[in-house]
C-alpha positions in Angstrom: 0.8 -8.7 3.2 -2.7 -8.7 5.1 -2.2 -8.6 8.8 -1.5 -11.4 10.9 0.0 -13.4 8.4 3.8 -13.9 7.8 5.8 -14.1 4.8 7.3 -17.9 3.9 8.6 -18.2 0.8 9.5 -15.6 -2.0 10.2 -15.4 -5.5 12.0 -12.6 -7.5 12.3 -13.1 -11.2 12.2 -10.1 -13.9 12.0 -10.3 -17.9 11.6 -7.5 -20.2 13.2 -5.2 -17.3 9.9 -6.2 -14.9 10.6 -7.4 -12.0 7.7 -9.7 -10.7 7.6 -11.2 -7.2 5.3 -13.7 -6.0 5.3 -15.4 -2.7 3.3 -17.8 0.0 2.3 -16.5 3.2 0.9 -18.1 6.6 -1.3 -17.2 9.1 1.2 -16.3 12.1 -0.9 -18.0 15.0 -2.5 -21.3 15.8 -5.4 -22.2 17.6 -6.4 -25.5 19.1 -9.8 -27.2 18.6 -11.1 -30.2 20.0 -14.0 -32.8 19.2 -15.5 -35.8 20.2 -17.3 -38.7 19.1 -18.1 -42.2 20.0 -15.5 -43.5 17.1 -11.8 -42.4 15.5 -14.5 -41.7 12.4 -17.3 -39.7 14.2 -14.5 -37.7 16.1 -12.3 -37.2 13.4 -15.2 -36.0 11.3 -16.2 -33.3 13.8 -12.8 -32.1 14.1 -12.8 -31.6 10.5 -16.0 -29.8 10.5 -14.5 -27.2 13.2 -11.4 -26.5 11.0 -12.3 -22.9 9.7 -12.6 -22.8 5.4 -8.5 -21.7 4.5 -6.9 -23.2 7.5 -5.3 -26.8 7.8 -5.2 -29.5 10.7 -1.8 -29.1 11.3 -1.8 -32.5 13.8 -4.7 -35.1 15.3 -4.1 -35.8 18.9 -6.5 -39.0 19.9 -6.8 -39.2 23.6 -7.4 -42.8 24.6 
């Protein structure tokens, strides 16, 4: 498992006397962006240009 990452999920199966196991790990921090724009569209669209390529918005907070 690369560093910084945690393990999730795991699976352990074995055929032929292999055992083969396969699982789904996560990045182990977060990090908080923030964007602005003169509409919910132009802001949301900036915040979704700062998400990094292989990460996911966990959660939109709109300050009003």
């Amino acid at each position: 498992m690369p560093p910084g990452h945690e393990l999730v999920q795991a699976h352990f199966s074995m055929k032929a006397g292999v055992t083969t196991a396969t699982g789904m790990i996560r990045s182990d921090r977060v990090e908080q962006i923030e964007a602005e724009g003169p509409s919910y569209e132009a802001a949301n669209a900036a915040l979704q240009a700062l998400v990094p390529e292989g990460y996911v918005l966990l959660a939109c907070y709109i300050a009003g």
